[in-house]
C-alpha positions as CSV (number, residue, x, y, z in Angstrom):
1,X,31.4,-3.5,2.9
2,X,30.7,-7.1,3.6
3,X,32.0,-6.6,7.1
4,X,29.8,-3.5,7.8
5,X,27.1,-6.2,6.4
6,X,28.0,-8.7,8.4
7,X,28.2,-6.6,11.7
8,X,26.5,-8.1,14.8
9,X,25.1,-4.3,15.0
10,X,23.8,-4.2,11.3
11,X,22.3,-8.1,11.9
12,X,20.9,-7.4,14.8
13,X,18.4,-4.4,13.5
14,X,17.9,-6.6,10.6
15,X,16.5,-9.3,12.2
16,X,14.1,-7.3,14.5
17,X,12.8,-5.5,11.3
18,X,11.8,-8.7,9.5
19,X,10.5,-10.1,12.2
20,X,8.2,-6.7,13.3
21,X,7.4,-7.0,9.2
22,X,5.9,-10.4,9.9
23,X,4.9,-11.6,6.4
24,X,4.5,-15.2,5.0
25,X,7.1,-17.9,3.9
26,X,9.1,-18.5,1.1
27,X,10.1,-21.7,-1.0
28,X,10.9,-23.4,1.9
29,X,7.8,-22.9,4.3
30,X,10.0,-21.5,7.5
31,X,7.8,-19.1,9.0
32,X,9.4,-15.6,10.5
33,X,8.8,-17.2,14.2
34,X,11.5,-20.0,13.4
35,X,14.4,-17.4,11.9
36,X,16.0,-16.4,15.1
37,X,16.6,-19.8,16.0
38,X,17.5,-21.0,12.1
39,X,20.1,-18.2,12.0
40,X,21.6,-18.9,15.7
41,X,21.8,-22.4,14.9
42,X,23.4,-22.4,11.3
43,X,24.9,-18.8,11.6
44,X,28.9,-19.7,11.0
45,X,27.9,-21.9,7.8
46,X,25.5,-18.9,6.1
47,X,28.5,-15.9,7.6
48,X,31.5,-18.3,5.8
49,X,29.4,-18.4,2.7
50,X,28.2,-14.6,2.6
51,X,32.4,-13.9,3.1
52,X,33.2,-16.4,0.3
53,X,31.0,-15.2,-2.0
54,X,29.5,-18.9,-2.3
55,X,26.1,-18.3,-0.7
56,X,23.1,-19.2,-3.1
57,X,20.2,-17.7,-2.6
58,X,16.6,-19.1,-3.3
59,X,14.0,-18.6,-5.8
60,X,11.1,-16.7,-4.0
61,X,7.8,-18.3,-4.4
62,X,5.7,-16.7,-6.5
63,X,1.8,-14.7,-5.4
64,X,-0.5,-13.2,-7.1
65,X,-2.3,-10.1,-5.8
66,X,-5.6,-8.7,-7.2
67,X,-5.2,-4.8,-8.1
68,X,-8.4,-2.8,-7.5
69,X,-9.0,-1.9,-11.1
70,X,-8.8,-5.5,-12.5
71,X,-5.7,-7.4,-13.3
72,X,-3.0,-8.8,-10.7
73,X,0.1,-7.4,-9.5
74,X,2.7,-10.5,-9.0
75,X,5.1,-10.4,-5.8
76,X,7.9,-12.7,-5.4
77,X,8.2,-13.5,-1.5
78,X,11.9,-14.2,-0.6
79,X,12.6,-17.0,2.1
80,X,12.7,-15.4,5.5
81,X,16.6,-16.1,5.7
82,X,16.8,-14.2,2.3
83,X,14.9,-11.1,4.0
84,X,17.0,-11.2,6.4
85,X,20.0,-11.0,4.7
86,X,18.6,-8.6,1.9
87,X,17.6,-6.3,4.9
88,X,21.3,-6.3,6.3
89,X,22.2,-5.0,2.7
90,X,19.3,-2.5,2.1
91,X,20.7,-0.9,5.9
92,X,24.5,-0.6,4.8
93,X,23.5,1.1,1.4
94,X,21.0,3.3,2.3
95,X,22.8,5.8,3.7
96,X,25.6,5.3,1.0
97,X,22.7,6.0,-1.9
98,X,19.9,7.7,-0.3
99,X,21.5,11.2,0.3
100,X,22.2,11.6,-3.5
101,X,18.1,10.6,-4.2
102,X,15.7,13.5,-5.6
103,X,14.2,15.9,-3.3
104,X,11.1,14.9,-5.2
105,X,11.4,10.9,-4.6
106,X,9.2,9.9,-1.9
107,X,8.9,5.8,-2.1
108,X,10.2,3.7,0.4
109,X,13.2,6.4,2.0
110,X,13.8,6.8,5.5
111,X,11.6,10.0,7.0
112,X,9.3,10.2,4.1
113,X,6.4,9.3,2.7
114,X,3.4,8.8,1.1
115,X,1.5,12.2,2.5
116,X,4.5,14.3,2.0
117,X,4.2,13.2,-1.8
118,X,0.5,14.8,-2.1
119,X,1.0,17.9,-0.2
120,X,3.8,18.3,-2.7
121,X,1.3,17.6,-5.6
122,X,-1.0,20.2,-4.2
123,X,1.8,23.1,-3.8
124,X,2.2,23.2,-7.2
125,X,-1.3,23.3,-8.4
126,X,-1.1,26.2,-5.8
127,X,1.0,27.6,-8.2
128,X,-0.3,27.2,-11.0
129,X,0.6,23.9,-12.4
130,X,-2.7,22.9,-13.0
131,X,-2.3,19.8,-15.6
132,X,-0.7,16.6,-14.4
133,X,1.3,14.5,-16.8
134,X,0.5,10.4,-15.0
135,X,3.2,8.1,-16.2
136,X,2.2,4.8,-15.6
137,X,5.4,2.4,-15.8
138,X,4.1,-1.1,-17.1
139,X,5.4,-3.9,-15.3
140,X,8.6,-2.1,-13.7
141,X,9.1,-4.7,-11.0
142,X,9.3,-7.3,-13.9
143,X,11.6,-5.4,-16.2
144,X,14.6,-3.8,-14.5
145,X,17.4,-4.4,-16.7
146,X,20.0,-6.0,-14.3
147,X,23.3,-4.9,-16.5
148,X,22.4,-1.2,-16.1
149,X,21.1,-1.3,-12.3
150,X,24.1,-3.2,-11.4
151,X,26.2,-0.7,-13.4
152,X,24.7,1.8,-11.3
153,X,25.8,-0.1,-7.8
154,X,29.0,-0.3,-9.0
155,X,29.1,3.2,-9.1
156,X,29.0,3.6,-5.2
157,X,30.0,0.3,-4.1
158,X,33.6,-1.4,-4.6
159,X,33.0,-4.6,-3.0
160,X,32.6,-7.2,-5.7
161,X,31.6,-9.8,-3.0
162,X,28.6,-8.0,-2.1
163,X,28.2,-6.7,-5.8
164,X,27.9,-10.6,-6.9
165,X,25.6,-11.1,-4.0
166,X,23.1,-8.7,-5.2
167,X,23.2,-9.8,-8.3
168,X,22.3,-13.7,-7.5
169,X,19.4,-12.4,-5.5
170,X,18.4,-10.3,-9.2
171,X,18.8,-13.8,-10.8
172,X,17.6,-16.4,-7.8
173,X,14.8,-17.3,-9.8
174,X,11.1,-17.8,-9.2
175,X,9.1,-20.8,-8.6
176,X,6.4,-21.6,-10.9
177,X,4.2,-24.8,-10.8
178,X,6.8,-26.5,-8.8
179,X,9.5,-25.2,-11.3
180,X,12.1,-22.6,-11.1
181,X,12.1,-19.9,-13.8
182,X,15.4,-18.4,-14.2
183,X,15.1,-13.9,-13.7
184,X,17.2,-12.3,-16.9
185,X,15.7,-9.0,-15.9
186,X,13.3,-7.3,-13.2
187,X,13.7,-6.8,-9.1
188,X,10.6,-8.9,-8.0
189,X,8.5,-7.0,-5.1
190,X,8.1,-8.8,-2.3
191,X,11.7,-8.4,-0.9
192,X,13.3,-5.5,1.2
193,X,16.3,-4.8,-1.5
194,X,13.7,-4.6,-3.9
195,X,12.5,-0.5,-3.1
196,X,15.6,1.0,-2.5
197,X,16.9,-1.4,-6.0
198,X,13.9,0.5,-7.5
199,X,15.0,3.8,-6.4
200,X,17.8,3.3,-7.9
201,X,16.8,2.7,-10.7
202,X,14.6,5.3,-11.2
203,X,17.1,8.0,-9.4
204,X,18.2,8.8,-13.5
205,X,14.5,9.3,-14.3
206,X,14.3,12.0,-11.4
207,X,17.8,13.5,-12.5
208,X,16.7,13.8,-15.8
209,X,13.4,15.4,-14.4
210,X,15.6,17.8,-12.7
211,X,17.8,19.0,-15.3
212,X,14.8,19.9,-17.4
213,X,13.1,22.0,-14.4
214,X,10.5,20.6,-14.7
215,X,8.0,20.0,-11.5
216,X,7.6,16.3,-10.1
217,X,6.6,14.0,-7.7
218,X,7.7,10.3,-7.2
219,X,7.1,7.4,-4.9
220,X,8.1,4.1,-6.2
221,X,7.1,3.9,-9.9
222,X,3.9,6.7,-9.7
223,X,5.7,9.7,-11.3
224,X,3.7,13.1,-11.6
225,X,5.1,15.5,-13.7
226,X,2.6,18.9,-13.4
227,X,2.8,21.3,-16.0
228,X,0.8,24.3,-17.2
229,X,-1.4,23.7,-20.3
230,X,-2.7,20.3,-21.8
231,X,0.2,20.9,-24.7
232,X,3.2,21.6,-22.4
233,X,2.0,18.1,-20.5
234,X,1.9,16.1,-24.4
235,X,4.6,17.5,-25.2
236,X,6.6,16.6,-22.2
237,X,5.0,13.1,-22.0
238,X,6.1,12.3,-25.3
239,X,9.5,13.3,-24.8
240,X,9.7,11.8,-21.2
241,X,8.5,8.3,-22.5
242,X,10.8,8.6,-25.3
243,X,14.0,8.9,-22.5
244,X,12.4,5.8,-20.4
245,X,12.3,3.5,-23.2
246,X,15.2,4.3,-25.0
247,X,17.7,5.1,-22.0
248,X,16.3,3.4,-19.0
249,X,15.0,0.4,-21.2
250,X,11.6,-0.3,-19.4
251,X,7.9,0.4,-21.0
252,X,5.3,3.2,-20.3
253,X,1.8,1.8,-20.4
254,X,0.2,4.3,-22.8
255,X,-3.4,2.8,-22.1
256,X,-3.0,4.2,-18.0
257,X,-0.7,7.4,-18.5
258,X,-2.8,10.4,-19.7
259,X,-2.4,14.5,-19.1
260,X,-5.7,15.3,-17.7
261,X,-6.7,17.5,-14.7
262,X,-5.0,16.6,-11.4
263,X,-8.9,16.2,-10.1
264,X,-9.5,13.9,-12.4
265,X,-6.7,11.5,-11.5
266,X,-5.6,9.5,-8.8
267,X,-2.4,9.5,-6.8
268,X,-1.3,7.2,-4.0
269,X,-5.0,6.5,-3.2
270,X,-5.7,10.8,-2.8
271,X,-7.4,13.1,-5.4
272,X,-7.6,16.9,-5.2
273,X,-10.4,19.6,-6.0
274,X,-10.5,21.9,-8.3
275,X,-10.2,25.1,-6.5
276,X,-7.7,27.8,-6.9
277,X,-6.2,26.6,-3.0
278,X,-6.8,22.9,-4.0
279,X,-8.5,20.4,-1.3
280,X,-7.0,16.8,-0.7
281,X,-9.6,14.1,-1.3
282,X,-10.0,10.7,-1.3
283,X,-10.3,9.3,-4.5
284,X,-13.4,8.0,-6.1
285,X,-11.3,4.7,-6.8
286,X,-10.7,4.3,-3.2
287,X,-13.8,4.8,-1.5
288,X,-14.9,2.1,-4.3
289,X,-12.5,-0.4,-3.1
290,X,-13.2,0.5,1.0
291,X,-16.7,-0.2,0.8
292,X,-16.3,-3.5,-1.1
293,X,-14.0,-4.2,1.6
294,X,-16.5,-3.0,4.0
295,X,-19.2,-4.8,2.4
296,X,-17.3,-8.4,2.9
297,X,-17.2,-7.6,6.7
298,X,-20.7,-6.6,7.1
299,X,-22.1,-9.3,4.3
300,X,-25.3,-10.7,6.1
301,X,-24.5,-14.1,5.0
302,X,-21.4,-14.1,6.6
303,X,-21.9,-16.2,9.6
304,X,-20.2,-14.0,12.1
305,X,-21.1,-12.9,15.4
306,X,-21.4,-9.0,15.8
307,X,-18.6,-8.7,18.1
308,X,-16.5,-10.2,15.2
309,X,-18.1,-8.2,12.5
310,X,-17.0,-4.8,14.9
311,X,-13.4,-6.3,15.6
312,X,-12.7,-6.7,12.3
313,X,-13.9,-3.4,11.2
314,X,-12.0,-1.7,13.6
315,X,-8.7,-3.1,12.5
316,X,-9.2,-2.3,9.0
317,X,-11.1,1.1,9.7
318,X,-8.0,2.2,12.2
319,X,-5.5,2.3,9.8
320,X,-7.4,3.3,7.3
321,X,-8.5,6.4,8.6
322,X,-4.5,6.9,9.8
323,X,-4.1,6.9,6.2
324,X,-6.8,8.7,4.7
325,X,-7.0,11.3,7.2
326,X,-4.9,13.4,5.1
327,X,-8.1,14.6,3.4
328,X,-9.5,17.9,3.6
329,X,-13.3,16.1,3.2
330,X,-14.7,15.6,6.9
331,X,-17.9,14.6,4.9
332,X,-16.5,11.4,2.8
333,X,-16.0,10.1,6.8
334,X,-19.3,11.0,8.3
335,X,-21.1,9.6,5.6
336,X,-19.2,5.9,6.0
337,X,-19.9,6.2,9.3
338,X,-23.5,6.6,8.7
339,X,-23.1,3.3,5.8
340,X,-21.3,0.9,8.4
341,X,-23.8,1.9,10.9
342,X,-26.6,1.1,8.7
343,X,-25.4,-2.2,7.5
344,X,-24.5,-3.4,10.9
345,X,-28.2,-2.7,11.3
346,X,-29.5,-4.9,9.0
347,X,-26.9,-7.6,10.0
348,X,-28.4,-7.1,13.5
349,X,-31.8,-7.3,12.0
350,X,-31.4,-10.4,10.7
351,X,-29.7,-11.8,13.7
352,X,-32.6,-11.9,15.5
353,X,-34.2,-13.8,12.8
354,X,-38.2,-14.4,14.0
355,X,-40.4,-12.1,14.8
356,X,-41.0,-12.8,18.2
357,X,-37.5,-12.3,18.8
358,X,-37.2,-8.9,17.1
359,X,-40.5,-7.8,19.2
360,X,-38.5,-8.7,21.9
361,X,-35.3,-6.7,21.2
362,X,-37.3,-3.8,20.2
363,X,-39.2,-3.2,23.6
364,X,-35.7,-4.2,25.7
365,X,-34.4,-0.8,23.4
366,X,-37.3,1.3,24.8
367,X,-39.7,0.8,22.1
368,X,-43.7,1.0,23.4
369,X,-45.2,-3.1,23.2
370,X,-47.4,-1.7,20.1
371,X,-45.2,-0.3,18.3
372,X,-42.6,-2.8,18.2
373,X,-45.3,-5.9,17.3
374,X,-46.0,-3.8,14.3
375,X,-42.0,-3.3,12.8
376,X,-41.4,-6.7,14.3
377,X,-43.8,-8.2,11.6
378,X,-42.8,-6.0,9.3
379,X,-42.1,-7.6,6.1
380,X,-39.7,-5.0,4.9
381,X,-36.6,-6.2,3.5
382,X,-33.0,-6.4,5.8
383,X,-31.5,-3.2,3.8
384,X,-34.9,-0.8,3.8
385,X,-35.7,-1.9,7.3
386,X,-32.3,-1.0,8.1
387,X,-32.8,2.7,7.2
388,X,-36.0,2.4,9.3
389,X,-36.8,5.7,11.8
390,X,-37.3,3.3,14.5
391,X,-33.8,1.5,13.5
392,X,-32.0,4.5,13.7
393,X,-33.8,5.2,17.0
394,X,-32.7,2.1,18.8
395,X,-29.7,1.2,17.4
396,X,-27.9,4.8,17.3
397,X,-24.8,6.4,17.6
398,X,-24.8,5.4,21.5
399,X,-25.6,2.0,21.0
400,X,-22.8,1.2,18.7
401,X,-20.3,2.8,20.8
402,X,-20.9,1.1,23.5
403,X,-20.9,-2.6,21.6
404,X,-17.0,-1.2,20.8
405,X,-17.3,0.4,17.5
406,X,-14.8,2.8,16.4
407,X,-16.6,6.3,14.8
408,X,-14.6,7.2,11.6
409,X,-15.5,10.6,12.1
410,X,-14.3,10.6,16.0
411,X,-11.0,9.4,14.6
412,X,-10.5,11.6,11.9
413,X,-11.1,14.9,13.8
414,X,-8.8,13.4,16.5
415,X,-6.2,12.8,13.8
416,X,-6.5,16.0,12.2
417,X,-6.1,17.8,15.8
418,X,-2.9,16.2,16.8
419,X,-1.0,16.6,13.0
């Protein structure tokens, strides 16, 4: 298998995937633009190693990213001659592990995703399974047991080169205040091994799943388990936690796994309603952490120029809505469109700063000279003023589309036409 790694076919489609993934630098500070000419230049030296069985990897570099609901979710970011490499791996055993995966198992596969996972979700509250057992799996990044996982490889794959390979990358390390903290156990994110290792992994949860019949729905370490009454969904959590402590050896986070209503939880970003055909909705979480989001963009103390403010809303908004647009709620995007609009309007208000100036602006918008000396000496405050009748007269729909911003709700129907 280290020849099919070391293919110039299976190199070549690595390196054009890390380099379309972008991302930042490890340890050593190359950036992705340099890694085409890094691997032309020392290519027989790293190939000789990888063959030998000699190559060292580094420790990725250590980042901490804020989760929406408080805490921080650590990533270790590999060296962008380490992606590359652990992306010529993930391609040759993909298609040796994938086809044996769960039918239910949605994270990180090849012609799958996220949205097939919550239409799944809602066929079975379609038929019936109206309780939802949420395992939350604390830390699992951080506490794959590397004996078992490589156990599992072993399974499939022969080559002890490439076996030992995969395990130096478990145990590379990870930099810490300048100093490198050896890895007994865990996958660290940041990598591109690191999902399908994960899968994996978590392939024996899904099996075990199976062999129950029970119904479930995974992507990455959110597992769903829906059930029929609150003490069907106790009873199988208990017995479910009990079989990924025990036998898989990683923790369940009793404070964030609960059986409760599928409406009342979240899943990959989506909630449902509580009808008997159930609607797909964007969670309450979500919108929370969009409009913060929204809110730093649009900040009137921000000094930004408007066509800044509208660039940078369009990139987020764009594939955002691509995301979200799975929802059966036209409404939740109508009504952020009618938010954005209204803080861009007090962010234009303020622009134009004196009075004279917002006089000015008001009668080049078709407002009569009388009527805009009055609101132009209004002393309203940015946000009420914003929500003003003779705001939402001037600066309208039409206004903002033609300064280049992108209607949420124009997308969404556009989205929902062509799926």
């Amino acid at each position: 298998m280290i020849e099919q790694l070391l293919s110039r076919e299976n190199l070549l489609a690595a390196l054009k995937r890390v380099e379309a993934n972008k991302g930042s630098h490890g340890v050593d500070g190359m950036p992705v633009k340099a890694l085409r000419g890094h691997i032309l230049q020392r290519w027989n030296l790293l190939r000789h190693a990888i063959q030998e069985g000699t190559y060292e990897p580094s420790p990725v570099r250590r980042v901490e990213i804020p989760k929406p609901n408080g805490g921080t979710r650590l990533l270790g970011i590999p060296t962008v001659t380490d992606r590359f490499i652990q992306q010529a791996i993930a391609q040759v055993l993909t298609p040796l592990f994938d086809p044996q995966f769960s039918e239910n198992s949605y994270g990180f596969r090849p012609n799958r995703r996220g949205h097939d996972a919550v239409k799944k979700a809602r066929e079975y509250m379609k038929e019936g399974f109206r309780y939802v057992v949420d395992l939350d799996l604390e830390k699992f990044f951080d506490r794959v047991n590397h004996d078992r996982l490589m156990a599992r490889l072993a399974e499939k794959v022969e080559d002890k080169i490439l076996l030992k390979l995969i395990r130096k990358y478990l145990q590379s390390g990870v930099i810490i205040d300048g100093l490198v903290k050896p890895t007994d156990e865990g996958a660290p994110q940041g990598g591109p091994l690191s999902p399908l290792l994960s899968n994996i992994v978590l392939d024996e949860l899904d099996k075990e799943l199976e062999n129950r019949g029970l119904r479930f729905v995974r992507y990455a370490d959110d597992s769903n388990i829906y059930v029929k009454t609150r003490k069907a969904g106790e009873r199988v959590k208990a017995s479910v936690t009990r079989f990924i402590e025990s036998k898989l050896k990683l923790k369940v986070n009793q404070d964030k796994s609960a059986v409760d209503r599928p409406w009342k939880r979240k899943f990959l970003g989506f909630s449902f309603s509580w009808e008997k055909t159930p609607k797909v909705r964007v969670a309450k979480q979500t919108l929370e952490k969009t409009k913060a989001k929204i809110k730093a963009i649009t900040s009137r103390r921000a000094p930004k120029t408007m066509d800044q403010r509208i660039k940078e809303l369009n990139q987020y908004l764009t594939g955002w809505c691509g995301y979200y647009a799975l929802a059966d709620t036209p409404s939740i995007f109508e009504g952020l469109d009618a938010w954005i609009r209204r803080r861009l309007r007090m962010c234009l208000w303020k622009q134009w700063k004196r009075p004279k100036t917002k006089v000015k602006r008001l009668i080049s918008l078709g407002i009569p000279k009388q009527k805009a000396f009055e609101w132009g000496n209004t002393r309203k405050g940015y946000w009420r003023i914003a929500n003003s009748p003779i705001l939402h007269r001037t600066l309208d729909n039409r206004f903002w589309k033609s300064e280049g911003l992108v209607s949420l709700t124009d997308r969404y129907n556009f989205l929902r036409n062509v799926s």
